[in-house]
Residue, then its C-alpha position, 0 to 999 in steps of 0.5 A: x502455493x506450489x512451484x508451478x503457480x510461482x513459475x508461472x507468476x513471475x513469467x506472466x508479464x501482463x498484470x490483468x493475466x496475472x492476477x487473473x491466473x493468481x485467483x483462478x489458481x484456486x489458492x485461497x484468499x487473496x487480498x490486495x491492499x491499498x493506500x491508493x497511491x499510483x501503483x495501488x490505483x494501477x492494480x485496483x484498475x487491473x483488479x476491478x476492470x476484470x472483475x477479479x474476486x480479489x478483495x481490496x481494502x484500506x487502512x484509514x488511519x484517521x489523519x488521511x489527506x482530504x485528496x486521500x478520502x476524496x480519491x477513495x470515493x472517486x475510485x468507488x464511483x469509478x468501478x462500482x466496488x467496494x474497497x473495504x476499510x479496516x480502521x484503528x481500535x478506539x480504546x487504543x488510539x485513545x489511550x496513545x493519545x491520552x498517554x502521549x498527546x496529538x503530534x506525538x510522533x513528532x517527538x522520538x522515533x519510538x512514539x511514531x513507530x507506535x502510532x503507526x502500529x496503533x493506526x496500521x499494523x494492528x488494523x493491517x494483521x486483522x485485515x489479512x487473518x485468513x489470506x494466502x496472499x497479500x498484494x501490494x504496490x511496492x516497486x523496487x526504485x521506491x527507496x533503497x530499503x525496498x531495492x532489495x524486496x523479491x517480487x514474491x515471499x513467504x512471510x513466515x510471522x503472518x503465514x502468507x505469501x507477499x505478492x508485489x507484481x510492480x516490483x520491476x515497474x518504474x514510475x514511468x511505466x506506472x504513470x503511463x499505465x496510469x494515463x492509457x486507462x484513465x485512472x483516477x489518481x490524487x492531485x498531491x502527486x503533481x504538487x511532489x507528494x510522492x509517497x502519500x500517507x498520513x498528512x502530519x507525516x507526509x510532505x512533497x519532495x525536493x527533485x533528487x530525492x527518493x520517493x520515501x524521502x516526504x515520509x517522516x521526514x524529520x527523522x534520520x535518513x535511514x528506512x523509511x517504513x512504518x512497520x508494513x512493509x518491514 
């Protein structure tokens, strides 16, 4: 991506006029992720609203919420897209679970680290061979870890360009979005799910505390990734 492209990303300040710029920048492939969250359903609206050939796709893990799968299908009907779904290999989840059990990952740090890179990453590298760059809904007020993210990197082990145009967006920037465009969103947000995943790992969190503090929350209180983002 040349210097001028990147100059001109980070000086856009309105998200449809900037994605728009991204594709019509001739780049290559560009793919949007999303485990529609709040921030993923303000950006799958600035994509699908205006008809931007940017692909959009979801990681189904298998141990989603019903309000997750109910939402996707919301969201389909909504726009009249497709959001195309990249799913964990079989002979893997069975082997994890064969060698492990169900609710493995409740039991060491080590054996969530590797249900998630069974369920998502694995499924997340096939979904991005081939891309240029990858958009996500990270915002920097999300947790600590992600505080300290740049709005656009190179990442070198996937040879592609990370794109968070979110980034410097609050959450009330984003729920206000959210309400003006009447988006869909799921109604775990207003029981104090903040940041939704899977459901064995995912619980509401107290006020105060960060939005990634419901995410294995049975751990220590250090970062909260699954290996996505990291």
């Amino acid at each position: 991506m040349n210097e001028n492209i990147i100059k001109n990303l980070t000086n856009t300040n309105q998200l449809e006029e900037v994605l728009s710029y991204l594709r019509k920048s001739n780049i290559g492939k560009i793919v949007f992720s999303t485990s529609f969250g709040l921030e993923d359903q303000v950006i799958t609206h600035a994509i699908f609203s205006q008809n931007i050939d940017i692909e959009v796709f979801t990681l189904d893990t298998g141990r989603l919420f019903p309000e997750t799968y109910d939402l996707w299908s919301q969201t389909i009907s909504k726009y009249n897209k497709s959001i195309k779904p990249y799913y964990p290999s079989a002979p893997n989840i069975e082997q994890y679970v064969t060698s492990n059990g169900i609710n493995a990952f409740y039991d060491s740090v080590a054996l969530r680290k590797e249900c998630c890179k069974v369920r998502k990453i694995e499924p997340l590298n096939r979904a991005l061979q081939g891309s240029i760059v990858w958009i996500t809904g990270l915002r920097a007020d999300q947790s600590e870890n992600r505080n300290t993210a740049n709005e656009l990197t190179w990442e070198e082990d996937r040879q592609l360009y990370k794109y968070n145009p979110l980034l410097d967006w609050s959450i009330e920037d984003v729920k206000s979005y959210i309400n003006d465009h009447g988006i869909p969103f799921n109604p775990l947000h207003d029981k104090g799910y903040l940041s939704i995943g899977c459901a064995p790992c995912t619980r509401a969190v107290a006020t105060g505390e960060d939005a990634r503090s419901g995410r294995w929350w049975w751990e220590e209180e250090t970062k909260k990734e699954c290996g996505l983002h990291e």
